[in-house]
LOFI-71803 format. One record per residue: residue number from 1; residue in three letters; x, y, z of N, C-alpha, C, O in turn. Coordinates in Angstrom, 2 decimals, padded with zeros to 5 digits. Atoms other than C-alpha are relative to their C-alpha. Layout:
BEGIN
+-----+-----+---------+---------+---------+---------+---------+---------+---------+---------+---------+---------+---------+---------+
!   n ! res !     npx !     npy !     npz !    capx !    capy !    capz !     cpx !     cpy !     cpz !     opx !     opy !     opz !
+-----+-----+---------+---------+---------+---------+---------+---------+---------+---------+---------+---------+---------+---------+
! NUM ! ala !       X !       Y !       Z !       X !       Y !       Z !       X !       Y !       Z !       X !       Y !       Z !
...
+-----+-----+---------+---------+---------+---------+---------+---------+---------+---------+---------+---------+---------+---------+
END
This chain:
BEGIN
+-----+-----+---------+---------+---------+---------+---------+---------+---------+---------+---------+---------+---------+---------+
!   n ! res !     npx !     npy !     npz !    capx !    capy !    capz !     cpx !     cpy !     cpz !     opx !     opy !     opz !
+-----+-----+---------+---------+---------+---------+---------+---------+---------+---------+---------+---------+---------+---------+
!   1 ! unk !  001.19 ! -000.66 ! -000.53 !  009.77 ! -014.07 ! -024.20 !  000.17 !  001.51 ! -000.13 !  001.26 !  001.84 ! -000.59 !
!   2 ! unk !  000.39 ! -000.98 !  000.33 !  008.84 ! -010.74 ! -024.40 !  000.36 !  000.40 !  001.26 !  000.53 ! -000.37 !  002.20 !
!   3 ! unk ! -000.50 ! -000.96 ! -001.01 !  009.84 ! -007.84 ! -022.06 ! -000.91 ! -000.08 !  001.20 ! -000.55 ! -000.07 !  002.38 !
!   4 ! unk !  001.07 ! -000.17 ! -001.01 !  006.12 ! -007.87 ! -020.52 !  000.09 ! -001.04 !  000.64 !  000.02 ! -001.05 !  001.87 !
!   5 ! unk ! -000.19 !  001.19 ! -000.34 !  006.60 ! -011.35 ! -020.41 !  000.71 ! -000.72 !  001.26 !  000.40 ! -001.61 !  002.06 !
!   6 ! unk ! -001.13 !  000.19 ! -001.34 !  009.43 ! -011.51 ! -018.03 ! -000.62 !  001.09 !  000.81 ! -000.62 !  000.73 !  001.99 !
!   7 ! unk !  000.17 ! -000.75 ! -001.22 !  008.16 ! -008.59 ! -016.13 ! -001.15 ! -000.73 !  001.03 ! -001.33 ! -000.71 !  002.25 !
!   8 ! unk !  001.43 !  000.41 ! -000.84 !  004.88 ! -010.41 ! -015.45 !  000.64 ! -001.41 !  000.70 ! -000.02 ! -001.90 !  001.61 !
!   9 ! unk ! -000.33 !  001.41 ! -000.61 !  006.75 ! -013.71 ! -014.42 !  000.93 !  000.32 !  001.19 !  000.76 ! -000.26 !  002.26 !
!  10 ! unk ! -000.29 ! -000.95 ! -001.13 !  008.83 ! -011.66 ! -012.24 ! -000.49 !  000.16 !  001.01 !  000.08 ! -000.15 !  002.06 !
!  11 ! unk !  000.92 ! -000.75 ! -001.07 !  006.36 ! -010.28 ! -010.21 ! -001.12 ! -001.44 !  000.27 ! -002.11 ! -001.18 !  000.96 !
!  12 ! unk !  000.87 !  000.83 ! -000.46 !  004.48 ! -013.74 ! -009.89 !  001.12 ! -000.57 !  000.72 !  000.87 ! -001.07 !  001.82 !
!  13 ! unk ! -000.58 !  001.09 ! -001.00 !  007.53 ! -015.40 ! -008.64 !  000.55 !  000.83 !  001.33 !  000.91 !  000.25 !  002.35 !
!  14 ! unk ! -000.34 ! -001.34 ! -001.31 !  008.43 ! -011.79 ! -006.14 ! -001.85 ! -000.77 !  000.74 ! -002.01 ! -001.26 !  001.86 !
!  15 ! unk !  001.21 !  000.27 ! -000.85 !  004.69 ! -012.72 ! -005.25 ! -000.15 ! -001.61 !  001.10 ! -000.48 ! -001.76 !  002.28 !
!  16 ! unk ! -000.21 !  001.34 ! -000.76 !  005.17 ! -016.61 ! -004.43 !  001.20 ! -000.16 !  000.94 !  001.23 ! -000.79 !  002.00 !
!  17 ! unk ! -001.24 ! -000.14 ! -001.58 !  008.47 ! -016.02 ! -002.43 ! -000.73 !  000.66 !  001.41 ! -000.67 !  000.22 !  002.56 !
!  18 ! unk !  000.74 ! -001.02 ! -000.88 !  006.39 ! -013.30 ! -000.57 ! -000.59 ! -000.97 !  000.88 ! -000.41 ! -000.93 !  002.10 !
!  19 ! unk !  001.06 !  000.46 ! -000.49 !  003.74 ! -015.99 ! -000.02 ! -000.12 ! -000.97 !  000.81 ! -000.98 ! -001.19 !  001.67 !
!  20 ! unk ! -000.32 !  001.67 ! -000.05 !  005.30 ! -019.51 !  000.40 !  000.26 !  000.11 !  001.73 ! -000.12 ! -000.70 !  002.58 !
!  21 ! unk ! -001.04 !  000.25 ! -001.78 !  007.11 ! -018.80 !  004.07 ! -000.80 !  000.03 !  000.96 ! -000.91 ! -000.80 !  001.87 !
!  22 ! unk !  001.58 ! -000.06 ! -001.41 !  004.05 ! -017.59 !  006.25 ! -000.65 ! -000.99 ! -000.23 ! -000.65 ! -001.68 !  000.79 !
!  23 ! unk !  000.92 !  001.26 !  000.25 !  001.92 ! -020.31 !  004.99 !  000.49 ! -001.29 !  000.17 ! -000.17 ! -002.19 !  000.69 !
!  24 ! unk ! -000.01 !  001.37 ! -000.88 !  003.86 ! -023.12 !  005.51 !  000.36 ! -000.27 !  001.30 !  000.17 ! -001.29 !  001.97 !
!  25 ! unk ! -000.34 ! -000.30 ! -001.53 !  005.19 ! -021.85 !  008.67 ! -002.05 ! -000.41 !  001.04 ! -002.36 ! -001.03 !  002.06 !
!  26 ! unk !  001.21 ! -000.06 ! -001.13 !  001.03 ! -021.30 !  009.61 ! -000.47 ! -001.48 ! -000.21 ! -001.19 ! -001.97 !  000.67 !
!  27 ! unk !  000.34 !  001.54 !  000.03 !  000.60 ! -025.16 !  008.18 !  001.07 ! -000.94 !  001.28 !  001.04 ! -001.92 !  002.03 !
!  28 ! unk ! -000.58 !  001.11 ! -000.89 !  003.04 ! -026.22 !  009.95 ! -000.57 ! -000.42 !  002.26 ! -000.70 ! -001.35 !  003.07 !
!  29 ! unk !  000.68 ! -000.17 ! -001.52 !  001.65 ! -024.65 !  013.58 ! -001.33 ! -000.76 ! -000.01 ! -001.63 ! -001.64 !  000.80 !
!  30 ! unk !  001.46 !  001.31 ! -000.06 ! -002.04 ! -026.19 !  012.43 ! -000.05 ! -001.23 !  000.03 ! -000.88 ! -001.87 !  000.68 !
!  31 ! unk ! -000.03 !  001.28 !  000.33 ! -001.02 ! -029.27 !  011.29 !  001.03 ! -001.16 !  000.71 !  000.72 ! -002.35 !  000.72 !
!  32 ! unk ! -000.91 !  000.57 ! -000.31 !  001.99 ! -030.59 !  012.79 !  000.48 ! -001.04 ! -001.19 !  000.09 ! -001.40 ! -002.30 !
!  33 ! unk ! -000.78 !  001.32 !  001.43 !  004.38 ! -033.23 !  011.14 !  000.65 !  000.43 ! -000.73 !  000.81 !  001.63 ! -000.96 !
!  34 ! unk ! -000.50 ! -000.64 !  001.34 !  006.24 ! -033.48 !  008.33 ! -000.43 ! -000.09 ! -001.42 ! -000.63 ! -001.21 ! -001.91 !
!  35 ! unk !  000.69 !  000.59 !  000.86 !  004.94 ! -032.96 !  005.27 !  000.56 ! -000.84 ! -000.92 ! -000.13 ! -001.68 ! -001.50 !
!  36 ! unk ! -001.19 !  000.60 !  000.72 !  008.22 ! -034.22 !  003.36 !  000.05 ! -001.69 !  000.18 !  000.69 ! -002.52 ! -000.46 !
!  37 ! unk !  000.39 !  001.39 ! -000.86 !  006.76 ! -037.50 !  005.75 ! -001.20 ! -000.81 ! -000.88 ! -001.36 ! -002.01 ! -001.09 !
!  38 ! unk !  001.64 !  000.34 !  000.53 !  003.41 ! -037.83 !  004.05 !  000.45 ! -001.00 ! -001.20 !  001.25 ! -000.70 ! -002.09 !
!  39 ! unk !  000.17 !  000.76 !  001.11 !  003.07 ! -040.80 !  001.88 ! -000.90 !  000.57 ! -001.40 ! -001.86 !  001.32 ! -001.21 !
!  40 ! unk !  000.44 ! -000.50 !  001.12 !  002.03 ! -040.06 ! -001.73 ! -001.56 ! -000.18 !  000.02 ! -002.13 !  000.77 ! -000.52 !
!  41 ! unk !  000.95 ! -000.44 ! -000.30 ! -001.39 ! -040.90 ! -000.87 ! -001.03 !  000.98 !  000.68 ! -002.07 !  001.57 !  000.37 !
!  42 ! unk ! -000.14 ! -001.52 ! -000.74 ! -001.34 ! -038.56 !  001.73 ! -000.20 !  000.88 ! -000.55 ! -001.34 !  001.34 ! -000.67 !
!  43 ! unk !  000.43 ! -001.17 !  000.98 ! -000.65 ! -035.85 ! -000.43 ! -001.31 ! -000.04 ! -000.87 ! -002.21 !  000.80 ! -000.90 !
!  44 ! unk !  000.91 ! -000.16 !  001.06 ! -002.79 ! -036.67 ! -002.91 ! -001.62 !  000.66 !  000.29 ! -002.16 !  001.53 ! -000.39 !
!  45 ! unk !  000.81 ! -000.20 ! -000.54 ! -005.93 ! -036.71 ! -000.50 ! -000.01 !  001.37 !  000.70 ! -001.08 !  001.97 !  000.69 !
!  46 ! unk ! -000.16 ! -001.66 !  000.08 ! -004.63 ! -033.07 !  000.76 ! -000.31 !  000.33 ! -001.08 ! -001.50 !  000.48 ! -001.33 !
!  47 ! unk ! -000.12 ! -000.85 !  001.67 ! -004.15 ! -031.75 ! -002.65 ! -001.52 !  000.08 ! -000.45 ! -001.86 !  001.09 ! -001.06 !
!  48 ! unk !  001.27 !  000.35 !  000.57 ! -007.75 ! -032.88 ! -003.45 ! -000.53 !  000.78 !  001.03 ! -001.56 !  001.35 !  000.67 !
!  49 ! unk !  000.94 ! -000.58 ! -001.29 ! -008.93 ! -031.30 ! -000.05 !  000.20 !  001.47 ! -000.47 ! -000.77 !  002.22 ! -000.46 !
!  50 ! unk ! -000.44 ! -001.08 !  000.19 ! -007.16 ! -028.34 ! -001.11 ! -001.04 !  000.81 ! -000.76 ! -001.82 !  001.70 ! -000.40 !
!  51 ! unk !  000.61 ! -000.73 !  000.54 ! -008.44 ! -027.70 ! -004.23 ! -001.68 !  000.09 !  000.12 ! -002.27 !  001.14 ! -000.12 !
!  52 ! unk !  001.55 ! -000.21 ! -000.60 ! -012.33 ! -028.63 ! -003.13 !  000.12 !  002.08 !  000.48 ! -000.11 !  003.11 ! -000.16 !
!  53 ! unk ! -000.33 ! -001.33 ! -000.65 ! -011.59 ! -025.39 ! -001.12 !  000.35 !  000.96 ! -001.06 ! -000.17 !  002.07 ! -001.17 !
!  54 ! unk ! -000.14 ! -001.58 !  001.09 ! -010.24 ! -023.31 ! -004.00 ! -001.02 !  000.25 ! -001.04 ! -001.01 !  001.29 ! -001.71 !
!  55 ! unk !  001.01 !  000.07 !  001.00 ! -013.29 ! -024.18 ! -006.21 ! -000.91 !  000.56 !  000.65 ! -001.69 !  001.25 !  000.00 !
!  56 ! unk !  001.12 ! -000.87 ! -000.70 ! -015.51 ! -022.84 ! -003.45 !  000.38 !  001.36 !  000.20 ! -000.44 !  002.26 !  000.02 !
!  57 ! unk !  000.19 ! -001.71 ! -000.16 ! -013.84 ! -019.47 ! -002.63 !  000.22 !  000.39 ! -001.82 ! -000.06 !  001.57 ! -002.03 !
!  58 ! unk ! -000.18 ! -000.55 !  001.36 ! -013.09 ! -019.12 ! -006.82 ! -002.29 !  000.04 ! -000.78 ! -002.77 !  000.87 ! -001.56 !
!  59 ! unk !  001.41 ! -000.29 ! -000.13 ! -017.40 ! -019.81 ! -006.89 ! -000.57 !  000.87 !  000.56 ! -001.63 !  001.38 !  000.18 !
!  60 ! unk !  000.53 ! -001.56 ! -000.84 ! -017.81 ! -017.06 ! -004.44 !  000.49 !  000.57 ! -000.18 ! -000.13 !  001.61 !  000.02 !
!  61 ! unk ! -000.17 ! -001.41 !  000.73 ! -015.97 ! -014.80 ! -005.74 ! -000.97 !  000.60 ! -001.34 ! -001.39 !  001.74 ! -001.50 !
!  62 ! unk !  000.86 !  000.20 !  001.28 ! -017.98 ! -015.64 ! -009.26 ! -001.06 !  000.78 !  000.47 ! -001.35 !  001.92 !  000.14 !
!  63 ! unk !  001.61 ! -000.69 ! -000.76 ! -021.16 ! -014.88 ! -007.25 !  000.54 !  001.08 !  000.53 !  001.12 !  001.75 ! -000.33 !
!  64 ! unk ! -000.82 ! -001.75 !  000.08 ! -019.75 ! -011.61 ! -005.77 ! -000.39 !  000.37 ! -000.80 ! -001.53 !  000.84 ! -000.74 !
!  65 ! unk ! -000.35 ! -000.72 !  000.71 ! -018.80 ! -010.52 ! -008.92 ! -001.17 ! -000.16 ! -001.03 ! -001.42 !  000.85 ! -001.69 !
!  66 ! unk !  000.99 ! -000.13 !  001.11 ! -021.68 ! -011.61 ! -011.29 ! -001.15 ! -000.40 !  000.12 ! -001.94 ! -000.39 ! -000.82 !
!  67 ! unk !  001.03 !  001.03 ! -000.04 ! -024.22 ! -013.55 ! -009.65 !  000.13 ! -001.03 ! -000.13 !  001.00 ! -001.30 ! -000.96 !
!  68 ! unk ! -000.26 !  001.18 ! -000.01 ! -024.49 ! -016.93 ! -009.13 ! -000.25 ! -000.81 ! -001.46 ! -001.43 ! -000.75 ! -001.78 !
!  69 ! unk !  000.55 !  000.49 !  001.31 ! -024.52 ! -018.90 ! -012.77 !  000.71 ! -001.13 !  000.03 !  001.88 ! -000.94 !  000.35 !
!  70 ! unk ! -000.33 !  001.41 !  000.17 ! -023.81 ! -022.70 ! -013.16 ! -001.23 ! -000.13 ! -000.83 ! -002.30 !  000.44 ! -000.60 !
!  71 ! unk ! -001.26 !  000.15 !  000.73 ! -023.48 ! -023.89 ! -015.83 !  000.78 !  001.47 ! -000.27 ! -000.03 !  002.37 ! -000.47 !
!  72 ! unk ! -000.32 ! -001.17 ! -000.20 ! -021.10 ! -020.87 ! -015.93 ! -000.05 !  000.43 ! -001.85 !  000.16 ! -000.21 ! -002.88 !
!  73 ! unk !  000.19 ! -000.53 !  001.60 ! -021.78 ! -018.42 ! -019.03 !  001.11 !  000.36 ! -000.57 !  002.04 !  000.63 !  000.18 !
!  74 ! unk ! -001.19 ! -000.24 !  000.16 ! -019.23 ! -017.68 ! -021.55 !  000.05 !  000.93 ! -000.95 !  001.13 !  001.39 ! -001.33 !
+-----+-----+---------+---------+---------+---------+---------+---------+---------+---------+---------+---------+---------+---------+
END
């Protein structure tokens, strides 16, 4: 890889260390349990809840930033 390459992967994984500890610490106070507990269905039905949720704030940001457009323009 390339110099930029590593710098930019760098600074995403300085960013996910940053990120990972408060958040599962604040999942863990909301949610209780373990998640290491959760049957694979379990997860799965999170994971799916999850991303629902990231498709709506990554749509509002869209709108924000350009107006609302579905089918999105390219």
């Amino acid at each position: 890889m390339t110099p930029e390459q590593e710098a930019h992967l760098e600074r995403i994984k300085v960013g996910f260390t940053t990120l990972v500890d408060p958040k599962y610490r604040k999942g863990q106070l909301e949610h209780g349990g373990d998640l290491f507990e959760k049957t694979p269905t379990e997860l799965l039905d999170m994971a799916i809840e999850e991303a629902i949720d990231n498709l709506v704030y990554l749509l509002s940001i869209k709108e924000k930033l350009h107006g609302f457009q579905y089918p999105p323009s390219r």
